[in-house]
N, C-alpha and C positions, 0 to 999 in steps of 0.2 A: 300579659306582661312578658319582654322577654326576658331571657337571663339576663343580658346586658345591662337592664333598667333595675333590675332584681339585685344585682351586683353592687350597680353602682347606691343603689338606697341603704344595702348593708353597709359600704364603703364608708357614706356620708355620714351614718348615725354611730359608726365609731369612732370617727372623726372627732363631730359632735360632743359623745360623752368623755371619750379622752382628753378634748381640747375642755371642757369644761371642768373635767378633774382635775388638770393641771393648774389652769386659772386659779381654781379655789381654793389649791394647796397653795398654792405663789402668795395667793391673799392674805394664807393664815387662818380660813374657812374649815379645810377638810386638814388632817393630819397635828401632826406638834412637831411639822419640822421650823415653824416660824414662818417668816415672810419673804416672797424674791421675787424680785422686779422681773429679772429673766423667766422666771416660769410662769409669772402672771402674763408676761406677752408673749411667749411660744405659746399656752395655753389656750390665747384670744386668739393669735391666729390658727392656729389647728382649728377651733371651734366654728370660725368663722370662713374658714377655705371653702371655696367650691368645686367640689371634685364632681367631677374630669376637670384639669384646669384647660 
């Protein structure tokens, strides 16, 4: 594996867990800030990007 592919798997799986934290605080899931539409879908899409675009 090179670095490159190395990189980018780190990249993708912080993506991943931050876009899915966000999601689940937006929802009302993880934290007590309550609910928010903006962070439920920045959250989806960070989660769901394909990096390198």
């Amino acid at each position: 594996m090179t670095v490159g592919k190395a990189l980018s798997l780190v990249v993708a799986a912080v993506l991943l867990l931050a876009g899915g934290a966000l999601a689940l605080t937006g929802m009302g899931y993880l934290g007590e800030g309550g609910t928010s539409t903006a962070w439920s879908v920045i959250g989806a899409a960070l989660a769901g990007s394909e990096w390198p675009w």
